[in-house]
C-alpha positions as CSV (number, residue, x, y, z in Angstrom):
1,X,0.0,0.0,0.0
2,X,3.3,2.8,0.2
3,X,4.2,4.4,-3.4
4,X,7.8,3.9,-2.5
5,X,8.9,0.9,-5.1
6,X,12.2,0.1,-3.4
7,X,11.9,-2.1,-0.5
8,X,15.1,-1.4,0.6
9,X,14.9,2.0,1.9
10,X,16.6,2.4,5.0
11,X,14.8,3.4,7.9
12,X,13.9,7.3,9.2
13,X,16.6,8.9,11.6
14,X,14.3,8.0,14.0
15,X,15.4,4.1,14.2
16,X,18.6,2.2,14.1
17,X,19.8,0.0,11.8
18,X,17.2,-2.4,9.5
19,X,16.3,-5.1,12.0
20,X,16.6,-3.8,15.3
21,X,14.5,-3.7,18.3
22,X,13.6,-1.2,20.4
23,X,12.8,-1.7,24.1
24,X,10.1,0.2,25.4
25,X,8.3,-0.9,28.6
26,X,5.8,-3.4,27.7
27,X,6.1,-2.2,23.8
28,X,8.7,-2.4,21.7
29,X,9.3,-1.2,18.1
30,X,10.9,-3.2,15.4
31,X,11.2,-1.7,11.9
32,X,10.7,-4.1,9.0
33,X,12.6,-3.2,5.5
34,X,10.7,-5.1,3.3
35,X,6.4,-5.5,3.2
36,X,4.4,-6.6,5.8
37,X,1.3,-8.8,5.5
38,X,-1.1,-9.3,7.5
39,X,-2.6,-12.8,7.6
40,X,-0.9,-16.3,6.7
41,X,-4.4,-17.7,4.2
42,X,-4.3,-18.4,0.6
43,X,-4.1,-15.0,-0.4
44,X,-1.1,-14.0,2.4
45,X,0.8,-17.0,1.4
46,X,0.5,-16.2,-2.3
47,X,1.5,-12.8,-1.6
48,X,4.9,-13.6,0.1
49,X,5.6,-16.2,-2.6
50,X,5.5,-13.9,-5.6
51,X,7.6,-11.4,-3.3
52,X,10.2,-14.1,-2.1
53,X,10.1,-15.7,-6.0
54,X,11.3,-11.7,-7.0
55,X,13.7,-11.2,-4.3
56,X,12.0,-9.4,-1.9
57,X,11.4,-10.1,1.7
58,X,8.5,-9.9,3.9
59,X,7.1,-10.5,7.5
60,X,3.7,-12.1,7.3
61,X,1.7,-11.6,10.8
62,X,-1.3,-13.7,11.2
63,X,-2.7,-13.9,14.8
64,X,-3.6,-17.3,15.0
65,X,-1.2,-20.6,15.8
66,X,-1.0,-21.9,12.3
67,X,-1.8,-21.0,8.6
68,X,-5.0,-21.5,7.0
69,X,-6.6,-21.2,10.6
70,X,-10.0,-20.6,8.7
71,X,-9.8,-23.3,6.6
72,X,-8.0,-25.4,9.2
73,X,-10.5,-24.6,12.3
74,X,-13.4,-22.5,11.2
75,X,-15.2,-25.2,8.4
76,X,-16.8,-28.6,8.3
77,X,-15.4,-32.5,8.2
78,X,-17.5,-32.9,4.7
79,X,-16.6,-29.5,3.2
80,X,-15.0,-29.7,-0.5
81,X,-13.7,-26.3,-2.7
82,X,-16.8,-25.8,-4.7
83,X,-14.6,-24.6,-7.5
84,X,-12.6,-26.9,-9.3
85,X,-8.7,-26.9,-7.9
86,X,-7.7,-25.0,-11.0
87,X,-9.0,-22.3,-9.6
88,X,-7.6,-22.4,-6.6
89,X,-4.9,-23.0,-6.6
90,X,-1.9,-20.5,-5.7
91,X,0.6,-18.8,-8.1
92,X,4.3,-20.9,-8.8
93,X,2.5,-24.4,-7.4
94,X,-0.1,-26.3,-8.9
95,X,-2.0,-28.6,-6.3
96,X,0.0,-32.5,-6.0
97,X,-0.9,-35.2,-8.7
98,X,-3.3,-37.3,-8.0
99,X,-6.2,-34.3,-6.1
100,X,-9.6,-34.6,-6.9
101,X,-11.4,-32.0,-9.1
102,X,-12.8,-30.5,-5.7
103,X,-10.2,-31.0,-3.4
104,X,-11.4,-31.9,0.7
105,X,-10.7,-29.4,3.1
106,X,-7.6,-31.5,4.5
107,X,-6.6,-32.1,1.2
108,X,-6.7,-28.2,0.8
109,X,-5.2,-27.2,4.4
110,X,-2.5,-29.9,3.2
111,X,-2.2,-28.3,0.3
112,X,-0.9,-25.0,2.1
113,X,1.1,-25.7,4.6
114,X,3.0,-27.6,1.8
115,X,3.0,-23.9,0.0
116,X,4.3,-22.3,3.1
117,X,7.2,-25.3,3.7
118,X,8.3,-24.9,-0.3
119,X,8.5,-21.5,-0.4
120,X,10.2,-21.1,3.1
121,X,7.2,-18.4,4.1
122,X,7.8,-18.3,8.6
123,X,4.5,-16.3,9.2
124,X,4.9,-14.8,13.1
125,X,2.0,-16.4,14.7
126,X,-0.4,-15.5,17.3
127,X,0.2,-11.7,16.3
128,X,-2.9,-10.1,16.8
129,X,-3.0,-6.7,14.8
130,X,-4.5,-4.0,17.3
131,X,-3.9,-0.8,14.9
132,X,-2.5,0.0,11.7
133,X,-1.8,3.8,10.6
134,X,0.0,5.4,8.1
135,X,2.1,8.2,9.9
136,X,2.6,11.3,6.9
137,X,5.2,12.5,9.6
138,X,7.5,10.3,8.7
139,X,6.5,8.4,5.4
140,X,5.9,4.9,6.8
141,X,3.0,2.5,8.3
142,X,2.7,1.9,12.1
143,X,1.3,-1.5,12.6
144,X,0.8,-2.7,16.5
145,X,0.3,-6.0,17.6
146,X,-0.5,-8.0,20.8
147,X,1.8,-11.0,20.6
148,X,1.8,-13.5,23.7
149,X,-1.0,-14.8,26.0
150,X,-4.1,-12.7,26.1
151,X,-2.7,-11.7,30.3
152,X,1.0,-11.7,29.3
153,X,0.5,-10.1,26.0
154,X,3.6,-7.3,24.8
155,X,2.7,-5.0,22.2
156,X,5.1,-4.5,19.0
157,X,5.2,-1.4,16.7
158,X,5.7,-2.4,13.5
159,X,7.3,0.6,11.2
160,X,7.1,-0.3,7.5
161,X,6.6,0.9,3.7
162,X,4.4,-1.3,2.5
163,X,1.1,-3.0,4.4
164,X,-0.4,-5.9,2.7
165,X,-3.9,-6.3,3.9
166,X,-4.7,-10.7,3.3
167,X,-7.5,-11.4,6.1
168,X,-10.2,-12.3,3.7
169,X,-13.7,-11.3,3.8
170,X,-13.9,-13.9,6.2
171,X,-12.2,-13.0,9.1
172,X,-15.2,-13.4,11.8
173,X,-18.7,-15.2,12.1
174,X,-21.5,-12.9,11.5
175,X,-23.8,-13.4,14.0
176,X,-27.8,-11.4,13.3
177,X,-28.7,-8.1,15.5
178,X,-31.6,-8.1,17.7
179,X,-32.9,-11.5,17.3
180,X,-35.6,-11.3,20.5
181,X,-35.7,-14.6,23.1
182,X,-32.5,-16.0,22.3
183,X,-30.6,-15.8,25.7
184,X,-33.8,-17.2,27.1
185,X,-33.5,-20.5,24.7
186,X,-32.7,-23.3,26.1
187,X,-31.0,-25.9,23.3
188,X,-27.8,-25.2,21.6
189,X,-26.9,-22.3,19.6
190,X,-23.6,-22.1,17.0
191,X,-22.4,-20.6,14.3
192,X,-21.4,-22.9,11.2
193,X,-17.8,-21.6,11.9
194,X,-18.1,-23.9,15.1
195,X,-19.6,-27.1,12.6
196,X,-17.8,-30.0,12.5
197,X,-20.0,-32.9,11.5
198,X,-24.3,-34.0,11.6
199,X,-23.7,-37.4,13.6
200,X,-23.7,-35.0,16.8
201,X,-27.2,-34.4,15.9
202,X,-28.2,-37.7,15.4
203,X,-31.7,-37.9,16.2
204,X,-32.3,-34.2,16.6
205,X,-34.4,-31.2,15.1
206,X,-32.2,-29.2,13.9
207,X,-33.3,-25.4,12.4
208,X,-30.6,-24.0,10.4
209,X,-30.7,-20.1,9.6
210,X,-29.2,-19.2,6.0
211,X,-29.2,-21.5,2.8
212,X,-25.9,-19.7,1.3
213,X,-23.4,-22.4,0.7
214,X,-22.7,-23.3,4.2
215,X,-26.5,-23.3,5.1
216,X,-27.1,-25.7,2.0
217,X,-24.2,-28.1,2.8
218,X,-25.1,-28.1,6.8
219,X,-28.6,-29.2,6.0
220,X,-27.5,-31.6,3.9
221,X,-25.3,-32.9,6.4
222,X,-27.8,-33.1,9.3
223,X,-30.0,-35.3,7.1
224,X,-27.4,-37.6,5.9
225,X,-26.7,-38.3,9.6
226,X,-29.7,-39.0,10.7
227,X,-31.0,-35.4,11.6
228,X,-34.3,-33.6,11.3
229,X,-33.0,-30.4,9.5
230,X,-34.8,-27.2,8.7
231,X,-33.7,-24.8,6.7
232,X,-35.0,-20.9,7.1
233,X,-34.7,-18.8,4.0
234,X,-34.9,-15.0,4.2
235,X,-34.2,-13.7,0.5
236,X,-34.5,-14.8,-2.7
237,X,-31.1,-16.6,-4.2
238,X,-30.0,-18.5,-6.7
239,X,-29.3,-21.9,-6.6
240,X,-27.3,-22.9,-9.3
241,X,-26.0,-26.6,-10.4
242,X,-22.2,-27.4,-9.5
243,X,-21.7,-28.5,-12.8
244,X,-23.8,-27.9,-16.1
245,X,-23.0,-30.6,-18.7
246,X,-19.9,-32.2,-17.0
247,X,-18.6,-28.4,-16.9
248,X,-17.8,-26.5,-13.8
249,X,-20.6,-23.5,-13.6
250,X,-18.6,-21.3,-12.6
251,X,-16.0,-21.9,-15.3
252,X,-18.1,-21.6,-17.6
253,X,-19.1,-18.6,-16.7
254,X,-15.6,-17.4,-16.8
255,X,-15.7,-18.5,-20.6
256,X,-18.6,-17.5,-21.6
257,X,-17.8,-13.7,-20.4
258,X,-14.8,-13.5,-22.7
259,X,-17.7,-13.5,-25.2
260,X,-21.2,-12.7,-24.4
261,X,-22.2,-9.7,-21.4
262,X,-23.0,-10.5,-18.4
263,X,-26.7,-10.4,-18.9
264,X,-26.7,-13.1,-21.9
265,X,-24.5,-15.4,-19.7
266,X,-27.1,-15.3,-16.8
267,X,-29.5,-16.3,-19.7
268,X,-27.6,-18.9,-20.1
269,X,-26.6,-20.1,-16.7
270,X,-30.6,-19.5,-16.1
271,X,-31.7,-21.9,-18.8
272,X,-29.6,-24.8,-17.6
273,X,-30.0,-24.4,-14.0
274,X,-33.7,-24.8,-14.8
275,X,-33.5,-27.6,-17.0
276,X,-31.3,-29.3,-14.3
277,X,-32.7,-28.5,-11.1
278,X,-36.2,-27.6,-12.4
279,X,-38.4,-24.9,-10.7
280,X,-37.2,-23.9,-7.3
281,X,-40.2,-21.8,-6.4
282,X,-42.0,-24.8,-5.4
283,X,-39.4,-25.6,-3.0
284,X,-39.6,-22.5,-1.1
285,X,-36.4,-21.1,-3.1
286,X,-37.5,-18.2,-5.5
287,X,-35.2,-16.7,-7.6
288,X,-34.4,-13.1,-7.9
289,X,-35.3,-11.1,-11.2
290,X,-31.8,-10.1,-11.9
291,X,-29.4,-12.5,-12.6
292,X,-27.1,-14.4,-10.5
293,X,-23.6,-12.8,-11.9
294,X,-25.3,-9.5,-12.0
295,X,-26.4,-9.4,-8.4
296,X,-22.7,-10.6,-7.7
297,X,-21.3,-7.9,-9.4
298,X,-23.4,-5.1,-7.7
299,X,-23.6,-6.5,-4.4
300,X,-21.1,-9.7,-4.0
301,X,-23.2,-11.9,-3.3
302,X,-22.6,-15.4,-4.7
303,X,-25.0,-17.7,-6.0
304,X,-25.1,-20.9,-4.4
305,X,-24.1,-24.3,-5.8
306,X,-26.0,-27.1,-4.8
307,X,-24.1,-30.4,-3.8
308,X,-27.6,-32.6,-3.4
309,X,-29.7,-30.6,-0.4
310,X,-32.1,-29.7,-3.4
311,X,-32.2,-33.1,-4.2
312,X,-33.7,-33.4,-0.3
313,X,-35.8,-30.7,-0.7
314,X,-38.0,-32.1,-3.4
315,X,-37.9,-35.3,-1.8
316,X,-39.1,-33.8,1.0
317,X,-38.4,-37.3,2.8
318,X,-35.4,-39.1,2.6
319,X,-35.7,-42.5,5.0
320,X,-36.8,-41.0,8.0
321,X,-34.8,-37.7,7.8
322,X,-36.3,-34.7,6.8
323,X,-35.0,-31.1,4.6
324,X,-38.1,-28.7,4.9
325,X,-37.4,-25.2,4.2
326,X,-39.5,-22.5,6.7
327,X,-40.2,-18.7,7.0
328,X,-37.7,-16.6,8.6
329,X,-37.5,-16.2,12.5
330,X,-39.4,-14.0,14.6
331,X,-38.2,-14.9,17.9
332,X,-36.8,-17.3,20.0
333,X,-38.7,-19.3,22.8
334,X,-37.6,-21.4,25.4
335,X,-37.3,-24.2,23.6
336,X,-37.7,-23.4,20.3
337,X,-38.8,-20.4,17.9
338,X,-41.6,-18.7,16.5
339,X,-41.5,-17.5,12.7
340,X,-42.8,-14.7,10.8
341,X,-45.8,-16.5,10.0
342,X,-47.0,-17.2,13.5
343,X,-45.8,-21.4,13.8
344,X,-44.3,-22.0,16.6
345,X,-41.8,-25.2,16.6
346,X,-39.3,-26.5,19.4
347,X,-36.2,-27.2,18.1
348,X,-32.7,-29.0,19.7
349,X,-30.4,-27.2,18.3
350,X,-30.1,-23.7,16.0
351,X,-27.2,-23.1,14.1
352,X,-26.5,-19.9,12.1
353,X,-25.5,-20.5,8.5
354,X,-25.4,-16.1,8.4
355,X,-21.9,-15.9,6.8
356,X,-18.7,-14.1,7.7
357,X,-17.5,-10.2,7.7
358,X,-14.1,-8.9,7.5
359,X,-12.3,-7.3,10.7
360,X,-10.1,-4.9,8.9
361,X,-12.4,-1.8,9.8
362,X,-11.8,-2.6,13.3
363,X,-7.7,-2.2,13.1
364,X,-7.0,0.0,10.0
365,X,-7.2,3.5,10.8
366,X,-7.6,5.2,7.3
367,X,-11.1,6.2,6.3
368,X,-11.4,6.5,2.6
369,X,-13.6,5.0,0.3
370,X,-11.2,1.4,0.2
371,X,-12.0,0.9,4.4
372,X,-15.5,2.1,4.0
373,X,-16.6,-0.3,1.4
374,X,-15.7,-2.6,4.2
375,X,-18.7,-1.9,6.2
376,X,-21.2,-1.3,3.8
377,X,-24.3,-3.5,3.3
378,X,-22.1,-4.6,-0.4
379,X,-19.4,-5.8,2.1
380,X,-21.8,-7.5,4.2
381,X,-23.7,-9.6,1.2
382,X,-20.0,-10.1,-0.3
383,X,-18.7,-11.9,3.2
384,X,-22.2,-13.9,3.4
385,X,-21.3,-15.9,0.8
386,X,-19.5,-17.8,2.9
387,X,-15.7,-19.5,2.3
388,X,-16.6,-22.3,0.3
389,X,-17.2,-20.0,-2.9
């Protein structure tokens, strides 16, 4: 993000030589002569590859234990890329021989911690950024963070020339404002970040809020394991097939918009979801007027790809499980909720398939239009989609 195109600028007066530390009470200062990126994901790693592959060094700060911790922590035993690996993978390594067209989440955590080991990319864990500034004074970012255990914990100024921002849109769970009765509610409550797998729901009614990606693939997870799963949908969305004629959807979309505009593809896309998946009105799923690459390009939001919980849907019953889809929630009771439509229905267990949001407005302290388009409601639809995308 600085305009100065040499990374080896020596520091201002102000500090000693590139590399050293400063001991200040609890804080220290350290400056840092190349970039510094924040967060070790996909797009962090890829970063300090290209910059190591052209000579230049980095510091990559991510403030949990490991790489990937989203995809390594934050997702679901079943989940799979629903992209094809081709697209993405990172820049200078293809994924191993032998990986599937959609690789499994271990097979894509594998994947980067592989990345990190060939490349020689030593992120500083468990730094967790409290502040970044640019300081016109003297030309260079500040970037503090709290590094140790959270009662222990030193702060470290980072001076810099270059801040790399890689935290994803999916930094944090987004939970829904204002939801009334749900401290009162007596079952379990989660976010899909906390998911792991449906057999701990054997046996049990299961509502989930959401059917973006994560909401879609939860369900379907529940009922495959023996779970009673409802499924709330707010908003009209697009469900699209995975694949349309043994091609992945969404690359071809990417081919067909070399050609036709946007508009004509959706036609397309449209047509074949329809002849594929049929009429998901009748299924509680309407569609939106616009088109599903359109609303993605005015508001972010991604259409979802259905792996088989539209399948459920239709069937309405598979063996003694059940995918129903149900108004939106009005409020909680004690042992269940009540929806828009007045039903009332107890439920075991709630879990909020409501997306992620980035954190970046919380710790970078520029306001321009780049850190305000983090909060707006575009920011928000664009994080919903959830990490699978």
């Amino acid at each position: 993000m600085g305009k100065d195109k040499n990374p080896t600028t020596p520091p201002p007066p102000s500090y000693a030589a590139a590399g050293a530390t400063v001991a200040l009470a609890r804080t220290r200062q350290v400056w840092v002569p190349g970039p510094v990126i924040v967060g070790a994901g996909p797009s962090g790693l890829a970063t300090a590859a290209c910059l190591k592959a052209r000579g230049v060094p980095s510091l990559v700060l991510e403030k949990d234990a490991c790489v990937a911790a989203l995809w390594r922590h934050r997702t679901y035993e079943r989940f799979r890329l629903h992209l094809p690996r081709c697209f993405c993978e990172l820049p200078l390594a293809p994924f191993p021989p032998g990986t599937p067209p959609y690789p499994t989440r271990d097979q894509f955590v594998a994947y980067l911690d592989g990345y990190a080991w060939a490349f020689g990319i030593e992120p500083r864990l468990g730094a967790r950024i409290r502040s970044a500034a640019y300081d016109a004074a003297i030309g260079f970012w500040r970037v503090t963070a709290d590094e140790g255990s959270e009662g222990g914990a030193t702060a470290t100024e980072f001076v810099l020339r270059w801040l790399v921002v890689a935290t994803g849109e999916n930094a944090e769970p987004a939970w829904p404002e204002g939801v009334e009765g749900m401290n009162g509610y007596r079952g379990v409550v989660m976010h899909t970040s906390s998911y792991k797998k449906g057999d701990e729901f054997r046996g049990k009614n299961v509502l989930v809020v959401g059917c973006g990606n994560s909401g879609m693939e939860v369900s379907l997870d529940l009922c495959n394991n023996g779970a009673k799963a409802s499924m709330v949908v707010r908003d009209k969305l697009h469900v699209l097939p995975r694949e349309i004629l043994g091609i992945s959807t969404f690359g071809l979309s990417v081919f067909l918009l070399r050609w036709l505009p946007i508009k004509r593809v959706d036609s397309v896309l449209l047509f074949f979801s329809r002849l594929i998946l049929g009429d998901t009105e009748k299924y509680g799923l309407p569609r939106p007027k616009i088109g599903p690459l359109q609303i993605k390009s005015s508001t972010g939001k991604t259409p979802v790809l259905d792996i088989g919980a539209l399948r459920k849907i239709k069937n309405g019953e598979i063996k003694k499980e059940i995918l129903q889809v149900v108004p939106a929630i009005n409020r909680f009771t004690e042992n269940g909720v009540e929806f828009l439509d007045g039903h009332r229905e107890d439920f075991d267990a709630v879990i909020f398939a409501t997306g992620y949001k980035s954190n970046v407005p919380s710790w970078l302290k520029i306001m321009d239009q780049w850190t305000e388009a983090f909060a707006s409601p575009t920011a928000a639809h664009r994080s919903s989609s959830d990490h699978g995308a």
